[in-house]
C-alpha positions in Angstrom: 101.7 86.4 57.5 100.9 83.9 60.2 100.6 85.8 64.0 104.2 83.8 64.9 105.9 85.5 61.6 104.7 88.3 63.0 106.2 87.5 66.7 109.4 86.3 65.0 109.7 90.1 63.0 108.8 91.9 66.7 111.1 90.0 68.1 114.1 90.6 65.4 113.2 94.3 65.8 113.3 94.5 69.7 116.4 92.9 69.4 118.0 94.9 67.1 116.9 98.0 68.9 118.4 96.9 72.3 122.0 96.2 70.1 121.8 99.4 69.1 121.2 101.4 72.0 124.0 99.4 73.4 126.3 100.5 71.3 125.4 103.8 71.2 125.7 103.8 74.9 129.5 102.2 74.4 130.2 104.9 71.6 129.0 107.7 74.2 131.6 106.0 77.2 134.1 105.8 74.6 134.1 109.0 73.2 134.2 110.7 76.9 137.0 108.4 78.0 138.9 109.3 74.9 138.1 113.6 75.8 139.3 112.8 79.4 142.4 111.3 78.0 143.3 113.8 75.2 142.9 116.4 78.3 144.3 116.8 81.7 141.8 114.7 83.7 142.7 116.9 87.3 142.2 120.3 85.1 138.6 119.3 84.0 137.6 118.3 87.8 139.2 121.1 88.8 136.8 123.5 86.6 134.0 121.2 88.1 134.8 121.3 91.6 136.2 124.9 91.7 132.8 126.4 89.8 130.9 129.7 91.8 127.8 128.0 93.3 126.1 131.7 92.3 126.7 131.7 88.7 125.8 127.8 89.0 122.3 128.7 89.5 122.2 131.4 87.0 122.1 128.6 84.9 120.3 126.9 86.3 117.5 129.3 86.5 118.2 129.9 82.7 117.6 126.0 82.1 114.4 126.1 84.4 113.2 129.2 82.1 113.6 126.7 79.5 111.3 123.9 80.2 108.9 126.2 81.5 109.0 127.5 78.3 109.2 124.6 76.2 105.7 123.3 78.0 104.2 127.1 77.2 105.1 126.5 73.5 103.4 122.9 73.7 100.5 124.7 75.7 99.8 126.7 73.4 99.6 123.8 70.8 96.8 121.6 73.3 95.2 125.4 73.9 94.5 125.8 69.7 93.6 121.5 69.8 90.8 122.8 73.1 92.4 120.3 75.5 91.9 122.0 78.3 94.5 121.4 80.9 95.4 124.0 82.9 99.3 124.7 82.9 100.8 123.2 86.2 99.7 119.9 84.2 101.0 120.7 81.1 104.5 121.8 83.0 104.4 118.5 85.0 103.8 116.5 82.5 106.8 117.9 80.3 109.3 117.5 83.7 108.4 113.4 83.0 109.1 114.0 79.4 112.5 115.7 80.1 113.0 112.3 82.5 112.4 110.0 80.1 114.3 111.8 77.3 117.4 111.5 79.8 116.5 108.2 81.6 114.8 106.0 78.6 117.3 104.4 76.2 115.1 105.9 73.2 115.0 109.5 71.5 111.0 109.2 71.8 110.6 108.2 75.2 109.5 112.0 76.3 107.3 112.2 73.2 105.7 109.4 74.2 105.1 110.4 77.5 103.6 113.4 76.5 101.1 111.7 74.2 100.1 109.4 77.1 99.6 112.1 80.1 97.7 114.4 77.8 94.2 112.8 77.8 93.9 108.9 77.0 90.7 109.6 75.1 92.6 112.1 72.4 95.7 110.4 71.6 95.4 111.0 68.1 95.2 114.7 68.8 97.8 114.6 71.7 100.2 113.3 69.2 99.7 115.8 66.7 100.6 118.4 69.0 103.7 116.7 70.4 104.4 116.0 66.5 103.8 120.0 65.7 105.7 121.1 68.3 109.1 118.8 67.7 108.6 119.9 64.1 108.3 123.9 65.1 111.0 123.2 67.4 113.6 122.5 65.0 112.4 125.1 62.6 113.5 127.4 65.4 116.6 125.3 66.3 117.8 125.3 62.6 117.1 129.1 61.9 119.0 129.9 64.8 121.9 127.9 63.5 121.8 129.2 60.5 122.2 132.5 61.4 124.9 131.5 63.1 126.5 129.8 60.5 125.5 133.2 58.3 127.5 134.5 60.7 130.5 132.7 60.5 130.8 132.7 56.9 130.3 136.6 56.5 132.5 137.5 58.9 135.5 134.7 59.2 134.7 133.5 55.8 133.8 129.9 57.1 131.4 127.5 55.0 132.0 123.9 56.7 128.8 124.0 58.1 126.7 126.1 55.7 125.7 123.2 53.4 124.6 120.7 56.6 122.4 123.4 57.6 120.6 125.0 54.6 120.2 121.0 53.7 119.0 120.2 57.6 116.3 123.3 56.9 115.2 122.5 53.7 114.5 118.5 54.7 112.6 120.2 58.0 110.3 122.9 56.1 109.9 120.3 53.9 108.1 117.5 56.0 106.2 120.4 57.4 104.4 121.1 53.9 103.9 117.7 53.2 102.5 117.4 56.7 100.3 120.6 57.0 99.3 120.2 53.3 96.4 118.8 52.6 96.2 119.0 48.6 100.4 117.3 48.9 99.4 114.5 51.4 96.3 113.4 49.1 98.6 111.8 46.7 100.3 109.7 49.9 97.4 109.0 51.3 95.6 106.2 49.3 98.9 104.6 49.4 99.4 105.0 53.4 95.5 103.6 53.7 96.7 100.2 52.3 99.1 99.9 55.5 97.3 97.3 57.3 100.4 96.2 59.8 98.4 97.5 63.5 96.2 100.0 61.1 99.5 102.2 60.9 97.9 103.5 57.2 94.5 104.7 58.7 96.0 105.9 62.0 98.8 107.9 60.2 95.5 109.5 57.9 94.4 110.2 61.3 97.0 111.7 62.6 97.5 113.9 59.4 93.7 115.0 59.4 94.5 115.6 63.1 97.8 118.2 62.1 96.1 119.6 59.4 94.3 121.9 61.7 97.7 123.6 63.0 98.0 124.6 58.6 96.5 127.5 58.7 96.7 128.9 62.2 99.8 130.9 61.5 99.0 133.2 64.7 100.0 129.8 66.8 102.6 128.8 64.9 104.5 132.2 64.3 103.9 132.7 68.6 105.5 128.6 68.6 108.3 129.4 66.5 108.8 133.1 68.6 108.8 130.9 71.9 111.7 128.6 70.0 114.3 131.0 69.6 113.5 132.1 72.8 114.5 128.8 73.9 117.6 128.2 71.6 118.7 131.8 73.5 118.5 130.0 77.0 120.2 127.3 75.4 122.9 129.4 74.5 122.9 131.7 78.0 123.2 128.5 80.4 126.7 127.4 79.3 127.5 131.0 79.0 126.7 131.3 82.6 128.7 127.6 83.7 131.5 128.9 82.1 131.5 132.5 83.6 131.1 130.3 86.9 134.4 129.0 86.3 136.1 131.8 86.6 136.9 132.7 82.7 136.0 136.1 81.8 137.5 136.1 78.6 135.6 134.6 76.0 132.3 136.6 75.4 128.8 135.8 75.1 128.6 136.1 71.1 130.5 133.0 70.6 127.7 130.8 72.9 124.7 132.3 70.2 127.1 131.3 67.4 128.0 127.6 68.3 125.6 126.1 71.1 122.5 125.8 68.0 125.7 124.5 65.8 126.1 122.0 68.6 122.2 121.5 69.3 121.7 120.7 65.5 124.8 118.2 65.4 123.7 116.4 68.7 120.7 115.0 66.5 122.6 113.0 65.1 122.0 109.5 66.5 125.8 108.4 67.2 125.6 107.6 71.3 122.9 107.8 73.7 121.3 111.3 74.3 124.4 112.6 72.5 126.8 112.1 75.4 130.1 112.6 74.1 129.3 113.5 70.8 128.2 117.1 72.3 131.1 117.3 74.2 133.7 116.4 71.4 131.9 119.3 69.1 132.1 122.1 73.0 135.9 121.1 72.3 136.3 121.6 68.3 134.0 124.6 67.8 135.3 126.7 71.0 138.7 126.2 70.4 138.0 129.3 67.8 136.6 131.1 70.2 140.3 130.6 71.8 138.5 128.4 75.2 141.3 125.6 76.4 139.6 122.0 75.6 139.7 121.1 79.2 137.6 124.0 80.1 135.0 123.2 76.8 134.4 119.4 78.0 133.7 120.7 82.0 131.5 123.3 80.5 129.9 121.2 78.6 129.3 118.0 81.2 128.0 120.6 84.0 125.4 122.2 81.4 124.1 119.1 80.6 124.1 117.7 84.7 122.5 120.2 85.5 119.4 119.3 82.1 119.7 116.0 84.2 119.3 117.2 87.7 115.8 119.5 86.8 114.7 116.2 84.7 115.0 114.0 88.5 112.0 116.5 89.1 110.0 114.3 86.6 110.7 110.9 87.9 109.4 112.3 91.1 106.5 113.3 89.3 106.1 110.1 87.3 105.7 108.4 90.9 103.1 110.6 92.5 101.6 111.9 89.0 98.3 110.2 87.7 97.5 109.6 84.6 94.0 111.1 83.2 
């Protein structure tokens, strides 16, 4: 194909990826509008504006915990690949990560951020570990929601969301086989070699020879996968702590653990931009069983994730003063 097909099919795909986060952004607006007119508008800026500044920054200690630990997990990825960067890098570097993820209209902008602040001259490796650690990361994320949904089936008999998760951990365990395996990937791999479109085949073969590394260092990935329920538990506390701020004192802590990875898991799905409204409309479905008013689910749910949004500013400061090695 001639280098102006090739314009012509980049230009077709830039296109079509700007329609679509456009009207993911208009399903996101939509879907709020539609939560703040189901509910009493005044009720769900009243929870907001009301809200004890002290149990405000419980949670937001708990989401600060959470990055910190989310760049220890990835640390301890770049440690096993012998990049060398002391932490207050690796910490910055995930702040810009959490800014683009909030800021970029893209799902990959904070990935790709990561892969470009690690170390120019190891991208290949760089992206292996951001690659690892989004995979380890949802291996966490979906075993926490499937105990919860273990939970919910044993004890109030409810399946809806059994299947979507045993299917959601199968799929994730297994890429990682295919991914980690070496003996597996062979068979792909004379196949992905013949990919000449921006040598994607022999820098996928790179990046899998890069990955392969992580298959049998199960003391890294059992402390990654440790450090990922650790963070799906912070997940869970932060709201837990926004509502408490609130005032409402009587719906428990149990039923955050239970739904927040149900939520977590169903905000992957790419129906609006960075899951706005889509996490809100599930806040409202799943704790109405936990008897919470719908009003008090969305405010819950908006100041959790403002205040995800407020620690990412950090990073676009960062991103200005921050060089690039």
């Amino acid at each position: 194909m001639s280098p102006f097909g090739q314009f012509l099919i980049a230009l077709k795909k830039n296109n079509l990826k700007v329609l679509t986060t456009l009207l993911r952004i208009v399903i996101g607006i939509a879907l709020i509008l539609y939560l703040f007119w189901r509910f009493d508008s005044n009720k769900i800026l009243g929870h907001v504006r009301n809200i004890d500044i002290t149990y405000l920054l419980y949670a937001l200690v708990i989401y600060l915990l959470f990055v910190i630990i989310s760049a220890w997990r990835w640390q301890v990825l770049l440690d096993f690949k012998k990049f060398g960067l002391p932490f207050w890098r690796t910490l910055v570097i995930y702040f810009i990560a959490l800014f683009a993820n909030n800021f970029l209209p893209t799902t990959v902008g904070g990935d790709v951020m990561r892969v470009l602040y690690a170390k120019r001259e190891r991208k290949t490796d760089a992206l292996a570990t951001v690659l690892v650690d989004r995979i380890l990361g949802f291996v966490g994320l979906f075993v926490f929601a499937l105990f919860a949904v273990l939970y919910l089936l044993i004890e109030k008999n409810q399946t809806e969301f059994l299947p979507f998760m045993v299917i959601g951990l199968a799929v994730i365990v297994f890429i990682t086989y295919i991914f980690f395996s070496e003996r597996i990937y062979a068979l792909f791999s004379p196949v992905v070699q013949r990919i000449q479109f921006f040598r994607l085949g022999e820098r996928l073969n790179r990046l899998h020879e890069a990955a392969t590394e992580f298959g049998g260092a199960w003391r890294t990935i059992t402390v990654c996968v440790v450090q990922s329920v650790i963070i799906q538990t912070l997940l869970a506390l932060g709201p837990f702590f926004v509502l408490r701020g609130m005032g409402n004192v009587d719906v428990g802590l149990l039923p955050f653990f239970i739904y927040v990875p149900i939520i977590n898991v169903l905000s992957m799905i790419p129906i609006s931009f960075n899951a706005t409204g889509v996490r809100e409309y599930f806040y409202v479905v799943l704790f109405s069983r936990a008897g919470l008013a719908g009003d008090t689910s969305l405010a819950v749910s908006l100041v959790s994730f403002i205040l995800v949004v407020f620690l990412s500013l950090f990073g676009g400061l960062a991103f200005i003063l921050h060089k690039r090695k």
